[in-house]
Structure formats: structure tokens, C-alpha cells
Residue frames relative to the residue before (quaternion, step in Angstrom):
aa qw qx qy qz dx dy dz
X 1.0000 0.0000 0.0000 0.0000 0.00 0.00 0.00
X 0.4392 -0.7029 0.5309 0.1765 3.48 -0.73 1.11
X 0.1326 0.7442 -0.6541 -0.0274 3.64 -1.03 0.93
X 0.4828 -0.5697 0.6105 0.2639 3.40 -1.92 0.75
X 0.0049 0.6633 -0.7316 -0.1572 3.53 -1.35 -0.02
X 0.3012 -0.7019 0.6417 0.0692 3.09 -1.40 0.88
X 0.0159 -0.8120 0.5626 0.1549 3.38 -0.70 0.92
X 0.3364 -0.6135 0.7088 0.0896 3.68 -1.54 1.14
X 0.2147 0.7200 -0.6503 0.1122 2.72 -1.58 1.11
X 0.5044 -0.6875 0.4913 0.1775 3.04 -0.65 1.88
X 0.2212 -0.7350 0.5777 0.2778 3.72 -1.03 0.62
X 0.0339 -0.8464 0.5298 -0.0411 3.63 -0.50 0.92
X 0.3952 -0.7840 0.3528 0.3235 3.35 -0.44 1.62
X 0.7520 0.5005 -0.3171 0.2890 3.62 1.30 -0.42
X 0.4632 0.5457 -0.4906 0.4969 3.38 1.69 0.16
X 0.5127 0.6962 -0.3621 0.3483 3.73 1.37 -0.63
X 0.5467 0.4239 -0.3378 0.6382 3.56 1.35 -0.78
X 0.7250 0.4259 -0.4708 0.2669 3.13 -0.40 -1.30
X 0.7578 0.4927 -0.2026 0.3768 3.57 0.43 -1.20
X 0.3164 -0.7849 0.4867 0.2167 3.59 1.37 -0.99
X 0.7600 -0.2865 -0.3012 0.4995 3.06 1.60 1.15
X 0.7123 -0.4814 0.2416 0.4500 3.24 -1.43 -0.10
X 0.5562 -0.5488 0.5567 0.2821 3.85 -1.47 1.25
X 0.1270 -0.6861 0.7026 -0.1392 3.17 -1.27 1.79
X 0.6794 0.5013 -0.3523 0.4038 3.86 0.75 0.37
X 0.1719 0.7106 -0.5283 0.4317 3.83 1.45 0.76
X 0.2579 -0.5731 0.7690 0.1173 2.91 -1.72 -0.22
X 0.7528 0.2078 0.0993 0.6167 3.63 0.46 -1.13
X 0.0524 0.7765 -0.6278 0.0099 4.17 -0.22 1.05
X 0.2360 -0.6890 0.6710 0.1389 3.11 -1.39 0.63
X 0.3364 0.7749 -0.5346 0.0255 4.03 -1.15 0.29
X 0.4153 -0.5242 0.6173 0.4142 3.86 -1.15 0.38
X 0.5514 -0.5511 0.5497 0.3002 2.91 -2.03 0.41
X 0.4129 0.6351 -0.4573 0.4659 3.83 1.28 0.17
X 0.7594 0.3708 -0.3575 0.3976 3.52 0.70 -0.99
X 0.5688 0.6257 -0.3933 0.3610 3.16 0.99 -1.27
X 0.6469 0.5119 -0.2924 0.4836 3.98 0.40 -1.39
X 0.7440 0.4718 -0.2556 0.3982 3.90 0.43 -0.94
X 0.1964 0.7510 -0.5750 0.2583 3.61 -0.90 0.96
X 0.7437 -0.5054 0.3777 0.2209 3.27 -1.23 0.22
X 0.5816 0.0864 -0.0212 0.8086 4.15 0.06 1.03
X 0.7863 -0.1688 0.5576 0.2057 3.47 -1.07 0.18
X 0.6939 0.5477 -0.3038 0.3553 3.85 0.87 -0.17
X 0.3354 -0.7818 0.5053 0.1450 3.77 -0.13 0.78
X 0.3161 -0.8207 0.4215 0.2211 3.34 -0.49 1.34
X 0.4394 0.6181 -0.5046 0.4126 3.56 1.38 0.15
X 0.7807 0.4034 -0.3682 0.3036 3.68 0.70 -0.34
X 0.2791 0.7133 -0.4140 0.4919 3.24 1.71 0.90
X 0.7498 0.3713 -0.3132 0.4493 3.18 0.88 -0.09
X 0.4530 -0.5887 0.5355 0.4020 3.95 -0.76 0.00
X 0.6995 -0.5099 0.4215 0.2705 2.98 -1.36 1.67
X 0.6736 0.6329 -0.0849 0.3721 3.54 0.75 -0.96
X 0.6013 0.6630 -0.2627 0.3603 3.45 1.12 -1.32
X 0.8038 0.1203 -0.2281 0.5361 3.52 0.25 -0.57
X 0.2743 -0.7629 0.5329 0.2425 3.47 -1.32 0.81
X 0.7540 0.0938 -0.2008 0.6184 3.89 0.81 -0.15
X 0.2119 -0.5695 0.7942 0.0107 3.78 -1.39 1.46
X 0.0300 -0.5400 0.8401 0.0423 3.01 -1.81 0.88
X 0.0647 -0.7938 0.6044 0.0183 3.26 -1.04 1.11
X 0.4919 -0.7521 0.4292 0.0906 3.72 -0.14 1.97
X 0.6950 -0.0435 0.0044 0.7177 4.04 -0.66 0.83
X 0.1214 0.6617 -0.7399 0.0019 3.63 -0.57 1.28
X 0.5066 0.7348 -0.3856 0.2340 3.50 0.76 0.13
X 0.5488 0.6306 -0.2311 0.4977 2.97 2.05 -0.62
X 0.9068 -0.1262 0.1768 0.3612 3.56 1.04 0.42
X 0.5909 0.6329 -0.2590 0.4280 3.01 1.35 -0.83
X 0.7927 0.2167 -0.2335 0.5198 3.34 0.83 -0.04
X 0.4215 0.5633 -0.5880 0.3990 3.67 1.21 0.48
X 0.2788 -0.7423 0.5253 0.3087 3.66 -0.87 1.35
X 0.6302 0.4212 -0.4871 0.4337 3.91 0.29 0.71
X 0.4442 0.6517 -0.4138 0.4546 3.48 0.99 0.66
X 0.5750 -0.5124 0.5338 0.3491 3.72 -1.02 1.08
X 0.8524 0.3471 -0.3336 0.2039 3.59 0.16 -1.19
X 0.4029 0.7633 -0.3463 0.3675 3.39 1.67 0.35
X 0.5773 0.6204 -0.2222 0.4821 2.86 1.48 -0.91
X 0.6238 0.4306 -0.3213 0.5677 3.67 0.98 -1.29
X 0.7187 0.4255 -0.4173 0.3581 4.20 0.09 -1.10
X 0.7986 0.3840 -0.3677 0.2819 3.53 1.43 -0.62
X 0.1769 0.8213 -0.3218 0.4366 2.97 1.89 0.28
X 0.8029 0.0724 0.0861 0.5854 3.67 0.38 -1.36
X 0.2708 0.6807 -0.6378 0.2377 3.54 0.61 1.28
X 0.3204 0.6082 -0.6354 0.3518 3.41 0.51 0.76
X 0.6704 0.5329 -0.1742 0.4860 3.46 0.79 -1.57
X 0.4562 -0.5949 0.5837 0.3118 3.28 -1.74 0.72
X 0.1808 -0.8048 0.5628 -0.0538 3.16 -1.17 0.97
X 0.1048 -0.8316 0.5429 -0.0512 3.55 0.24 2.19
X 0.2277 -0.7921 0.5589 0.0912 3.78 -0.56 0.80
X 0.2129 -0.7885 0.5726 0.0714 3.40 -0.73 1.11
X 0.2639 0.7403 -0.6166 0.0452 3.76 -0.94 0.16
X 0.1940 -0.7248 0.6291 0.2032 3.66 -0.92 0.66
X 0.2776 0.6504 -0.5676 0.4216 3.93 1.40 0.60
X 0.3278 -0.6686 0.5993 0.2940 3.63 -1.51 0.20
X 0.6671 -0.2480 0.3363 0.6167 3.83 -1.09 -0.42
X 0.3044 0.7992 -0.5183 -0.0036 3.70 -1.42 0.26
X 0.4224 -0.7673 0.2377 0.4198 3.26 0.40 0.85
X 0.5143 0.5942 -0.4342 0.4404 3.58 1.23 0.68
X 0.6983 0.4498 -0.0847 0.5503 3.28 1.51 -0.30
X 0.3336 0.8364 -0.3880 0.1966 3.50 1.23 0.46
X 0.5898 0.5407 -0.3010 0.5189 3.17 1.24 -1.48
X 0.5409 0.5984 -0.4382 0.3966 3.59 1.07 -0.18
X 0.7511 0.2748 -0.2514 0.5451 3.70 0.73 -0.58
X 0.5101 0.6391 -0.4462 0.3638 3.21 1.07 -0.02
X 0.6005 0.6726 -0.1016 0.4203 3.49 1.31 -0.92
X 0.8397 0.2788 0.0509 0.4632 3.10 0.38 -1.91
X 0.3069 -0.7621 0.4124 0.3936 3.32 1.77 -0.71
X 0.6911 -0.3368 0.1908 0.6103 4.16 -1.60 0.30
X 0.7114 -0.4294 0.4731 0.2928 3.60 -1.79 0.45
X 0.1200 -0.8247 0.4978 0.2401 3.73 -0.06 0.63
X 0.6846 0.1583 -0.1758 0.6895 3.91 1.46 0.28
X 0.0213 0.7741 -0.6303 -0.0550 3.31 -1.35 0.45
X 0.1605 -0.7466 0.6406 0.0805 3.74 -0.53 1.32
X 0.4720 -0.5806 0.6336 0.1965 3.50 -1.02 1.30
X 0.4310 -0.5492 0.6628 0.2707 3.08 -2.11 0.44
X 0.4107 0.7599 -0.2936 0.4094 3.55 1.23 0.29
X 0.7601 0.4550 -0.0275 0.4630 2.56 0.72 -1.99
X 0.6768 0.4528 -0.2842 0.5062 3.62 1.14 -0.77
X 0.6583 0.3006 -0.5038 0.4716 3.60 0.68 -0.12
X 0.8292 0.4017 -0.3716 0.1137 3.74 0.38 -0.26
X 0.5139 0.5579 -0.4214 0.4971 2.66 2.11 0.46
X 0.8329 -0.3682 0.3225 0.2585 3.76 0.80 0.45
X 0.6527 0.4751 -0.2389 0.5396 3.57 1.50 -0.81
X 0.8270 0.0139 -0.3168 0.4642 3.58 0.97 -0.20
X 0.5991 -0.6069 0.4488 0.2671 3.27 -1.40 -0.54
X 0.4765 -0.6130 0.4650 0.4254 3.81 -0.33 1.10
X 0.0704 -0.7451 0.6631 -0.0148 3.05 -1.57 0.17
X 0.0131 -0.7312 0.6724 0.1144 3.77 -0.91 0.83
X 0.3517 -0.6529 0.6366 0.2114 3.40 -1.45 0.52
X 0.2782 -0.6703 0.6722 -0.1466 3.04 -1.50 1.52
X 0.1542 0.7233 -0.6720 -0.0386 3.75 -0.35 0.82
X 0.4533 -0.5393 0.6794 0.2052 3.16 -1.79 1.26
X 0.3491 -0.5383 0.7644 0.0646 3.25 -1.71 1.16
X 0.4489 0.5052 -0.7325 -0.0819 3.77 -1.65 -0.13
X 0.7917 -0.4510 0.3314 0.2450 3.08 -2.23 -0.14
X 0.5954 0.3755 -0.1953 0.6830 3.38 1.74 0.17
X 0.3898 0.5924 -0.6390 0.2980 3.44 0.57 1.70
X 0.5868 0.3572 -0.3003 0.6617 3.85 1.23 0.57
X 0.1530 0.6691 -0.7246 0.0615 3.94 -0.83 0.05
X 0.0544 0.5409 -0.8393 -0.0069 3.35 -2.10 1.33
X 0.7112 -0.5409 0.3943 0.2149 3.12 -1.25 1.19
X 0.0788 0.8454 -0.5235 -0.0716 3.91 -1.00 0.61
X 0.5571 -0.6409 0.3407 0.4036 3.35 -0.12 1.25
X 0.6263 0.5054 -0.3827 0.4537 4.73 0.97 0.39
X 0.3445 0.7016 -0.2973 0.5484 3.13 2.21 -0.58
X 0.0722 -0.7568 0.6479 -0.0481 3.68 -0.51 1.31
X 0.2061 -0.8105 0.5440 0.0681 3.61 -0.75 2.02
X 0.5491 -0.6331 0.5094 0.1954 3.52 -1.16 1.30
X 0.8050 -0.0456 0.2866 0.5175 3.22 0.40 -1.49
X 0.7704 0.3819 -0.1862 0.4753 3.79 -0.87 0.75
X 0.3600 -0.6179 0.6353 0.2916 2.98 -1.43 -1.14
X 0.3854 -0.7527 0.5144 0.1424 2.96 -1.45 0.48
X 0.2746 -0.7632 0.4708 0.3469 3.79 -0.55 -0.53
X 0.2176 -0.6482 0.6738 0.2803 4.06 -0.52 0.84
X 0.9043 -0.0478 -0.3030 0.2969 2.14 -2.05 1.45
X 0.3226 0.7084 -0.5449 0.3117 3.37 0.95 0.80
X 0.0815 -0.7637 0.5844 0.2618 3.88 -0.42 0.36
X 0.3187 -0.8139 0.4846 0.0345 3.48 -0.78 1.14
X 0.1402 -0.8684 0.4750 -0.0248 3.67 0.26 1.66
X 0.9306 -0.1249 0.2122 0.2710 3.02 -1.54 -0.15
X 0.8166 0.2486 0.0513 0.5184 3.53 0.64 -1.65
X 0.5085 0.5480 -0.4236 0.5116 3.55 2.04 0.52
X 0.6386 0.6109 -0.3638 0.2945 3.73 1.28 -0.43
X 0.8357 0.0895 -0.1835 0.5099 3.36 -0.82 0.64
X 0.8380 0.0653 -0.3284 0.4308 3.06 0.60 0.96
X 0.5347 0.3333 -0.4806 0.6099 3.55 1.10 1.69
X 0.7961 0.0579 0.0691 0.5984 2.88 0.62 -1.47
X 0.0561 -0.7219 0.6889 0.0332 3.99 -1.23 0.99
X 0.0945 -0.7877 0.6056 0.0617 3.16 -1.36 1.53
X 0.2870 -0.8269 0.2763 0.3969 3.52 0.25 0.88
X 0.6147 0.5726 -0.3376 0.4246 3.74 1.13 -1.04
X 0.3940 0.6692 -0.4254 0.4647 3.54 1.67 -0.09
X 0.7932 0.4312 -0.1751 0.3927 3.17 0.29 -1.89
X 0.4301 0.7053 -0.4055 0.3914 3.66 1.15 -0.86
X 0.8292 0.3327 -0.1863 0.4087 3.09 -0.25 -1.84
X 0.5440 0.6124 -0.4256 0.3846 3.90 0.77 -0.76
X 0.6873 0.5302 -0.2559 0.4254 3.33 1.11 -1.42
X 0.5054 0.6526 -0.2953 0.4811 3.67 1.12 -1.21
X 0.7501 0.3908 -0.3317 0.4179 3.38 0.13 -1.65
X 0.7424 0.4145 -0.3585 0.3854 4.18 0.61 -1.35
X 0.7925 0.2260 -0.3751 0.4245 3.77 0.67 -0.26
X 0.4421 0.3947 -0.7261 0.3486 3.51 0.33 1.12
X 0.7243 0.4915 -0.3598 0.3230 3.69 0.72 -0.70
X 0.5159 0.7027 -0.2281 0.4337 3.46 1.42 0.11
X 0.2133 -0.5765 0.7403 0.2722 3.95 -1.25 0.10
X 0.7496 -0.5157 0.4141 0.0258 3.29 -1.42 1.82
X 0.8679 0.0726 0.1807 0.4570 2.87 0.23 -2.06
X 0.4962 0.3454 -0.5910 0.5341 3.43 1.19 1.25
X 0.6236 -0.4686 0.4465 0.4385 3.66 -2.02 0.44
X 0.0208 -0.6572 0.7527 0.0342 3.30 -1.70 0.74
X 0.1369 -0.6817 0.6580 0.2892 3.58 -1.47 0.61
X 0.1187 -0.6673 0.6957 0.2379 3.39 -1.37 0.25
X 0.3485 -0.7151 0.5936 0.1216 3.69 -1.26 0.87
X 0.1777 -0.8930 0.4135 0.0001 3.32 -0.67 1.16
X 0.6350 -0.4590 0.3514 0.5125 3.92 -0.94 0.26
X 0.9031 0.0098 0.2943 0.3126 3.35 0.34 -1.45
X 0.3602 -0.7791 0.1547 0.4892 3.46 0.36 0.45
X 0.4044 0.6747 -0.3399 0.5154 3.50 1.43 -0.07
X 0.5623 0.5070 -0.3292 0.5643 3.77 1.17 -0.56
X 0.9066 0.2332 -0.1869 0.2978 2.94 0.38 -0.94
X 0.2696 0.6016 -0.4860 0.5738 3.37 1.76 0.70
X 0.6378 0.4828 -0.2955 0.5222 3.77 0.59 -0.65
X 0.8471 0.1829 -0.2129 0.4512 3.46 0.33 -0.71
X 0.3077 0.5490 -0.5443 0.5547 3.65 1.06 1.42
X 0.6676 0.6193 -0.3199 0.2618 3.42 0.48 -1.29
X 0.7956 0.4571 -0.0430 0.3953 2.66 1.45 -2.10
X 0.7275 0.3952 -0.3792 0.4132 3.02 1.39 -0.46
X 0.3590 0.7402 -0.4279 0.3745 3.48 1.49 0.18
């Protein structure tokens, strides 16, 4: 009985040293757009390859850029427009995300968030926003700094926490509020600011 093997290979910028260039004997490559962009002098190791070389790119979360035409990764998709190029994103339309259909053109399939919970692949979900009294913060001169600095009269919002400014007795209570509302002893993920955030929020929930 005749079999195929497919070989995968993960592009990795340090087998890329080790070897002294990029692996051209895959079948199936895997890479981040961190590796691709990174390279020796200023030289992207995507252009080590021939424009040509791959015939179908899927390019995961294209919403993140891939089609913004002032975006490095434009360069790489136009790079290898020989190649079919299938954009994923699990982002709806938003006018923050246009250049995204602008690019890739209408969606040629759309799976609902519907559809995945009722076929079983995902998992309802209700949103729950935590209120506390330290979702704004401007510095007051009784306010006793750990580390850093602060700005006066800065007003410190939402999208400055955990990763300008970290209040721990903040984080505490945030943590408090998700595992009373939680089951213990099933798996939960919690998404964090940063990975330092989320070294913090091990501690805390430890």
C-alpha cells in the first residue's frame, strides 16, 4: 500500500542560525510574522525564499495587520503574491478592520459564533464586567510609590493598568470577584495585560 508523508517544518529563527539558512525541504511550513521580519543586517528571512516557493499561505488573525498597507506584513503577502493567500480572522467586519476586506476581498465562508456553540465546538458565554473604585486613578502626593514614577495630574484609565500603572489591591479584588463567580475545580483561562500581569495574577490567585 502506497503512503504519502508530509513533512512540517516549523521555521525557527534559531535553527536558522544554527543551519545558516532558511529549511527549503518541508512540505507544510509553519512561522510568526516576528520570525519572518527578523534576519541578519536589516534582512528578512522571508526574502530567502523565492517569491514563488510557496503555492498556498494561510495567514492566521489577518486582522492584526496583514492587510493594513503600512504594515511590515504587507510587504511579506506582497512578497509571495504568486501564492494563494486564505486569510483567517475570528474578528467581525469593523471599521477598524477594513483594509482587511479590502485586501483579501468579501469572506468566501462565514462560521457564526452561533453556530459554534450549537454545534458543540464552543462554549456559551455571558459577560460580567467588574466595577471597583480604582477604575480611573490621578496620583496624590499620601499615595506611597513602590516602584517608578507616576505622572501629576495624569488620570490613569482603563488601558494604563497593568501595563503603565499596577495597583495591586486593584488586582486582588478583580481576582476575588472571578473566583467567587467561578467553579474551582473546572479549567478556566484568564487573559492578561502582559506577561508580568499575568505572573501577578498566578500569585494572586495562588
Amino acid at each position: 500500500m502506497r503512503r504519502n508523508y508530509i513533512l512540517i517544518i516549523p521555521i525557527n529563527p534559531f535553527d536558522i542560525r544554527r543551519t545558516g539558512g532558511v529549511p527549503m525541504s518541508g512540505s507544510v511550513y509553519f512561522t510568526i510574522f516576528q520570525t519572518f521580519m527578523s534576519g541578519p543586517g536589516g534582512s528578512p528571512y522571508f526574502g530567502n525564499y523565492p517569491a514563488d516557493f510557496f503555492d498556498f499561505i494561510i495567514i492566521d488573525e489577518c486582522h492584526r495587520g496583514g492587510a493594513n498597507d503600512e504594515s511590515n506584513w504587507r510587504g511579506i503577502l506582497e512578497y509571495f503574491s504568486p501564492a494563494v493567500q486564505l486569510g483567517l480572522t475570528a474578528t467581525p467586519r469593523r471599521q477598524d478592520n477594513i483594509d482587511t476586506y479590502r485586501y483579501f476581498g468579501e469572506p468566501v465562508y462565514i462560521y457564526s459564533l452561533k453556530e459554534g456553540v450549537n454545534d458543540g465546538f464552543l462554549t456559551p458565554f455571558k459577560v460580567k464586567r467588574i466595577k471597583t473604585t480604582l477604575d480611573d486613578y490621578v496620583y496624590t502626593s499620601d499615595d506611597q510609590i513602590i516602584e517608578g514614577e507616576v505622572e501629576e495630574g495624569k488620570i490613569y484609565e482603563e488601558a494604563d493598568f497593568n501595563k503603565i500603572i499596577v495597583i495591586k489591591e486593584r488586582e486582588a479584588k478583580r481576582i476575588r470577584v472571578v473566583l467567587d463567580g467561578i467553579n474551582q475545580n473546572e479549567k478556566t483561562i484568564i487573559f492578561c495585560a502582559t506577561q508580568d500581569h499575568a505572573l501577578a495574577v498566578r500569585d494572586l490567585i495562588n
